[in-house]
C-alpha positions as CSV (number, residue, x, y, z in Angstrom):
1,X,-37.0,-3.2,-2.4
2,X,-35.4,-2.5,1.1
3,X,-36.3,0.9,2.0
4,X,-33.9,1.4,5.0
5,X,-33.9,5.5,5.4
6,X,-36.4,5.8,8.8
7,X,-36.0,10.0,8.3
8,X,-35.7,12.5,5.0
9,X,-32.5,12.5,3.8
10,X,-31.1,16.8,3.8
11,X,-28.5,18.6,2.6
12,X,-26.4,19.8,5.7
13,X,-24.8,23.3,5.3
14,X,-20.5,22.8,6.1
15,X,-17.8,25.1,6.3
16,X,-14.1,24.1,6.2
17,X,-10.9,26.5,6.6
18,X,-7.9,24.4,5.5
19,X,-5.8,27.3,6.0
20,X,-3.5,25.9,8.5
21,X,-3.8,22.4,6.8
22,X,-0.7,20.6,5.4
23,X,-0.4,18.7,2.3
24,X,1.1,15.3,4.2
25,X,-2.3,16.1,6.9
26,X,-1.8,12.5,7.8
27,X,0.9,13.3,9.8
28,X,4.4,11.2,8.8
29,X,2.3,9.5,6.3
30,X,3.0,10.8,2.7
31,X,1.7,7.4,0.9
32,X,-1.6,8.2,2.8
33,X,-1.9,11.8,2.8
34,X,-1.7,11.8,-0.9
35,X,-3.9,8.3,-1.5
36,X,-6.9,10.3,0.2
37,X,-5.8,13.7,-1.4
38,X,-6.1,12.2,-4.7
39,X,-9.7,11.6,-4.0
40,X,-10.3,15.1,-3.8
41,X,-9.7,15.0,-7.8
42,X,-12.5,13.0,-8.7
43,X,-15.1,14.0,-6.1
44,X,-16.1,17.6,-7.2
45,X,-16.7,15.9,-11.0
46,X,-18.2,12.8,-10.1
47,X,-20.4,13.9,-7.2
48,X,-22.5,16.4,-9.8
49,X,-22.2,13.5,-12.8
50,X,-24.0,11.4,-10.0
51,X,-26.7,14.9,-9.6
52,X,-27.2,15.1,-13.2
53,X,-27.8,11.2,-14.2
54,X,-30.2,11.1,-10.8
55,X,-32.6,14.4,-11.9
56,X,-32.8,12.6,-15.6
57,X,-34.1,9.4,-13.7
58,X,-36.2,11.4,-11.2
59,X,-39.4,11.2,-14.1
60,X,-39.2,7.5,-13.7
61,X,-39.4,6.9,-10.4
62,X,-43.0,5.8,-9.0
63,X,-42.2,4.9,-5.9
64,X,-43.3,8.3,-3.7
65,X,-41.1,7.4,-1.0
66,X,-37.8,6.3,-3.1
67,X,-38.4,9.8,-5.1
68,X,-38.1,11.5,-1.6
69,X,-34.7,9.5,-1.2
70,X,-33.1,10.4,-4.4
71,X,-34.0,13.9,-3.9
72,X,-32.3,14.0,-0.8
73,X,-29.3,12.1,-2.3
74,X,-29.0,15.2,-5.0
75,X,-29.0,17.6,-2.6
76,X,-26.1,15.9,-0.3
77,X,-24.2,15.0,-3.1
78,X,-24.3,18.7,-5.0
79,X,-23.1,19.6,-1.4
80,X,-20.3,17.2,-1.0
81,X,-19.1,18.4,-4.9
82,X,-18.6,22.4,-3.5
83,X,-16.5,21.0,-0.3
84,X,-14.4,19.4,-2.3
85,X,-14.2,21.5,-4.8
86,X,-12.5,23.9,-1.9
87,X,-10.3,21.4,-0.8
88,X,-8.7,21.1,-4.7
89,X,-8.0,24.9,-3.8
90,X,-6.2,23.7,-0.9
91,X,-4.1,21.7,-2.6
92,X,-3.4,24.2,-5.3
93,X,-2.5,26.7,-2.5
94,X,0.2,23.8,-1.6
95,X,1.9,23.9,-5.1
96,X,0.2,20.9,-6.9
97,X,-0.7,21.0,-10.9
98,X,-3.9,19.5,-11.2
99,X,-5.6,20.8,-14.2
100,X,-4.2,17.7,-16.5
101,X,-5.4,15.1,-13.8
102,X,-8.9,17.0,-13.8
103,X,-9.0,17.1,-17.3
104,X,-8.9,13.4,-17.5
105,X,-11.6,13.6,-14.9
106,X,-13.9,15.5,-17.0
107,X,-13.3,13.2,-19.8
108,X,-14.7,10.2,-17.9
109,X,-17.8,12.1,-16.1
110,X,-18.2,14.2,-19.3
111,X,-17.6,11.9,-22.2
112,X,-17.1,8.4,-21.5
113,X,-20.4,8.2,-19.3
114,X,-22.1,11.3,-20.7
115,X,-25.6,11.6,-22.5
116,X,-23.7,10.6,-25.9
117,X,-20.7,8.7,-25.0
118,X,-18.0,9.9,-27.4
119,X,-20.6,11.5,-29.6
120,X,-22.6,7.9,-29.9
121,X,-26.0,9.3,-31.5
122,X,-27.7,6.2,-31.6
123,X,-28.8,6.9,-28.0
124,X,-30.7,9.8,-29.3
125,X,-34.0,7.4,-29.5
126,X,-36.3,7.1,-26.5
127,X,-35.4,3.2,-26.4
128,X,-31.7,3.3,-26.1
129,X,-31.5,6.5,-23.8
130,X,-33.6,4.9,-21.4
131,X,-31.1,1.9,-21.5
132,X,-28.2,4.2,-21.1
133,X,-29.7,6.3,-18.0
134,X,-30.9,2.6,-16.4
135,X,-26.8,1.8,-16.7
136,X,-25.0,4.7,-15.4
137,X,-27.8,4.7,-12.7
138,X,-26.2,1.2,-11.9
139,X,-22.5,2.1,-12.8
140,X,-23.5,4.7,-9.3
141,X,-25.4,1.9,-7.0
142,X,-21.7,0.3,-7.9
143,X,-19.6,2.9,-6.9
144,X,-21.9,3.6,-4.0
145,X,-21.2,0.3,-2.8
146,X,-17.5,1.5,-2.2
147,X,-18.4,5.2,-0.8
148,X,-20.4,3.4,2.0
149,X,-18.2,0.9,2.6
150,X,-15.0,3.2,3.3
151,X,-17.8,5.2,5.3
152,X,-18.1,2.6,7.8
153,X,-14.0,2.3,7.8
154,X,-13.9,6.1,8.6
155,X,-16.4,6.1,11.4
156,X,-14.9,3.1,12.9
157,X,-11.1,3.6,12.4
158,X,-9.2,5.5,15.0
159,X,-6.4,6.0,12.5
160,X,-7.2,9.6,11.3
161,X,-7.8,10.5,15.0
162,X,-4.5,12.1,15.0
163,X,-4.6,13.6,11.7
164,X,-5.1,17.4,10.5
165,X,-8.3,17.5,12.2
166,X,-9.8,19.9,9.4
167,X,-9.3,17.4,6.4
168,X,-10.1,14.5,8.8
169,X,-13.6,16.0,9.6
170,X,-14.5,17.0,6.0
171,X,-13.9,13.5,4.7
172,X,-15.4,11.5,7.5
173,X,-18.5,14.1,7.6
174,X,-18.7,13.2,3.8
175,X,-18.2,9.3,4.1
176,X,-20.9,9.7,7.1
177,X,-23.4,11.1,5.0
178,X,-22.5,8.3,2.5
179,X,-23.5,5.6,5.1
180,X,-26.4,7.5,5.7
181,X,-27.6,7.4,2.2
182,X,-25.9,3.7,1.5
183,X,-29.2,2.4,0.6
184,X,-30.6,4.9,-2.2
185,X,-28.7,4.3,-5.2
186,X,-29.0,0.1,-5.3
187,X,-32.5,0.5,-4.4
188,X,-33.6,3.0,-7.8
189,X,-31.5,0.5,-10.2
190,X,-33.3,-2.4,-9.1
191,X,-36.5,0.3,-9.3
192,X,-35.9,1.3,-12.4
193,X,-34.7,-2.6,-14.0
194,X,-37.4,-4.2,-15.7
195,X,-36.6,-7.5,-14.2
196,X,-34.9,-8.7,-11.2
197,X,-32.7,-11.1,-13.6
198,X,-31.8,-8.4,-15.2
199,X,-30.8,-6.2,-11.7
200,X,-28.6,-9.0,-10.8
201,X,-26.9,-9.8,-14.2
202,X,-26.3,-5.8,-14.8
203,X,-25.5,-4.9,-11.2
204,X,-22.6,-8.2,-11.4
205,X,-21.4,-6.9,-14.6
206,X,-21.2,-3.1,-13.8
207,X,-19.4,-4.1,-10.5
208,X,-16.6,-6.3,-12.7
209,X,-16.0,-3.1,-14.5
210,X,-16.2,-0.6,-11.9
211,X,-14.2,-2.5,-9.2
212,X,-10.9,-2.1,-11.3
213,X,-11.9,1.6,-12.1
214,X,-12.3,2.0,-8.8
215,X,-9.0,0.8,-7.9
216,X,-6.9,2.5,-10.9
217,X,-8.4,6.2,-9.8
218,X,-7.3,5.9,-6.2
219,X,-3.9,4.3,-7.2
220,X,-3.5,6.9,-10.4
221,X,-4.6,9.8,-8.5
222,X,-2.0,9.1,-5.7
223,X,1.2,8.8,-8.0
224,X,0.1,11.7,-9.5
225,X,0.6,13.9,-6.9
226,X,3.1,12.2,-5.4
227,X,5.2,12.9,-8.8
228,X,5.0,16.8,-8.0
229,X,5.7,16.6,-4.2
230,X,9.3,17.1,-3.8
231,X,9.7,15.0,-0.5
232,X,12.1,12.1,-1.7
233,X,9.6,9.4,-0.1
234,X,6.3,11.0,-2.5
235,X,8.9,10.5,-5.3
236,X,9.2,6.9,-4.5
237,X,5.7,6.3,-4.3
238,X,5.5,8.1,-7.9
239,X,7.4,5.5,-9.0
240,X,5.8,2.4,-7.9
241,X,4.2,-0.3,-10.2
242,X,0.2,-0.8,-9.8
243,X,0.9,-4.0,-8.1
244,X,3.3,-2.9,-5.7
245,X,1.0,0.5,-4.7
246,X,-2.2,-2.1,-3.8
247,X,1.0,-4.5,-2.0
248,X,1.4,-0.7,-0.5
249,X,-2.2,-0.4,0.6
250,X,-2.4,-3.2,2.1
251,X,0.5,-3.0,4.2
252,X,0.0,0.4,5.3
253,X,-3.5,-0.3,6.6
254,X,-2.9,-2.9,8.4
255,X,0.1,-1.3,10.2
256,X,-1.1,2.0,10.9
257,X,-5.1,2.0,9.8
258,X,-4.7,5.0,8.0
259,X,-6.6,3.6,4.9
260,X,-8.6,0.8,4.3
261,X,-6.9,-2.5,3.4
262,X,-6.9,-3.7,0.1
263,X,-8.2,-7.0,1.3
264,X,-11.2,-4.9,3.1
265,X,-12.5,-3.8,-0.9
266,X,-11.7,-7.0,-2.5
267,X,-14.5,-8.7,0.3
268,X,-17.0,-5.7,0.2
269,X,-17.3,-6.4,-3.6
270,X,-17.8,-10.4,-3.1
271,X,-20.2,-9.7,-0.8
272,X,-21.9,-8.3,-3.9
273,X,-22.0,-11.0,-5.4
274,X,-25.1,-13.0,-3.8
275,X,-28.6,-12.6,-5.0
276,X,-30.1,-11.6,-1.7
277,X,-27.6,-8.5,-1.1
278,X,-28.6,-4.8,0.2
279,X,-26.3,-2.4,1.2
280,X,-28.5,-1.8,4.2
281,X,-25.9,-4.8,5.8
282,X,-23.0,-2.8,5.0
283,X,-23.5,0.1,7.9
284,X,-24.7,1.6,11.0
285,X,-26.9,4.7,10.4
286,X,-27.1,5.8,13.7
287,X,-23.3,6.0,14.1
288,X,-23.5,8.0,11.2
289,X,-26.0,10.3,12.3
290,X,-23.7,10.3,15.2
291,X,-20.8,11.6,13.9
292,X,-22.8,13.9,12.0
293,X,-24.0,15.8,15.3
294,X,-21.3,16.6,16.3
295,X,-18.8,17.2,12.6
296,X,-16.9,20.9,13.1
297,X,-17.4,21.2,9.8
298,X,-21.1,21.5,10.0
299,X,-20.8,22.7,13.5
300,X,-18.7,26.0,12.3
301,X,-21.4,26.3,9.8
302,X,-24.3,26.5,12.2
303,X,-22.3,29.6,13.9
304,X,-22.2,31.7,10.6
């Protein structure tokens, strides 16, 4: 194990007035504004799924120092879940439906990758629960792959520099924290594995399923708000296949660095791939702890 957090990880207070924020906040960028918007959907959701799944593996962790971690993960990630929850009230205050979008959201956190997956009760014996915490524990190390990676994009991208400052800040503050705690979720599945065959066989097989899951949220959640927006470019963005949104993606980051390229995830997750991987490569914790200083959003909190 890789212990790569030299400090406690703590839950930083924010505050976030997205009064004067519009929906297109990357400015004359709708495909943008709406693929990062969209990621406001899951995040409230997901990030307390992630608090939930982590205090039901807190009994088994041994390691004193890795329990410290994962407590401080909680407690950054039950904040990140009540900023973004505030920023789906921004977008509601802009017009946009998202109750059926949300309740598909619930249906994944709350069902698919709940304690008893569509009402499964053969995980109601010790044996098989364990098993089932163990994976979703892993199905997170795997989607915190992706959270730190775009965290290192947002902290060295200049491309939301001229963006609605206010929406800028609360994501890269969030995606700073991420690179902050990069290290904590790979580090208690391969605690928590019995075997380090089995870490790397169930960490390569959670990633071939979540990388595509990954993909189809950010891509779905986009169209979907790009369906209600009445500006004739949203609508053609509604209208795009899968194929020709990730073509999109691609394109758009590389001309205006607004998002990460879709070429950018395809090489974070083959860098998965290799035995002797650790997320600690994939970041700088300082520049994190950088940004962090001197976020508005946790500055304007510190005044109130």
């Amino acid at each position: 194990m890789n212990i790569a957090i030299q400090h406690p990880l703590k839950a930083r207070k924010v505050q976030f007035n997205f009064e004067q924020s519009p929906a297109h906040w990357i400015y004359g960028d709708v495909y943008s504004s709406h693929m990062i918007n969209g990621v406001n959907m899951l995040l409230p959701l997901g990030e307390l799924w992630f608090c939930r799944v982590y205090n039901k593996a807190l009994p088994f962790v041994t390691d004193v120092k890795l329990r410290e971690e994962v407590q401080g993960f909680i407690r950054q990630e039950a904040v990140h879940s009540r900023a973004h929850s505030g920023a789906l009230d921004f977008l509601r205050d802009h017009g946009y439906q998202l109750d059926d979008y949300l309740a598909r959201v619930n249906v994944l956190f709350g069902q698919v990758l709940g304690e008893q997956p569509f009402g499964l009760k053969f995980l109601q014996n010790e044996r098989t629960e364990k098993f089932w915490l163990v994976a979703r524990v892993g199905v997170i190390a795997a989607i915190e792959h992706f959270t730190g990676i775009l965290g290192q994009w947002s902290l060295d991208s200049k491309g939301w520099d001229d963006a609605d400052p206010v929406i800028a800040d609360l994501f890269r503050w969030h995606l700073a924290e991420e690179v902050e705690h990069r290290t904590v979720a790979f580090d208690l599945f391969e605690h928590l594995c019995k075997t380090e065959l089995g870490f790397y066989v169930g960490r390569q097989a959670l990633m071939a399923i979540i990388f595509p899951l990954f993909v189809y949220f950010l891509v779905d959640g986009c169209r979907y708000l790009a369906g209600q927006d009445p500006d004739p470019r949203a609508q053609a963005i509604a209208r795009k296949s899968m194929l020709k949104m990730l073509w999109q993606l691609e394109k758009v980051g590389k001309k205006t660095d607004h998002l990460p390229t879709f070429s950018l995830l395809v090489k974070a997750t083959l860098r998965w791939v290799p035995k002797s991987f650790h997320p600690i490569t994939e970041g700088d914790t300082q520049q994190a702890l950088d940004y962090i200083a001197r976020s508005q959003g946790i500055l304007a909190a510190r005044k109130n």
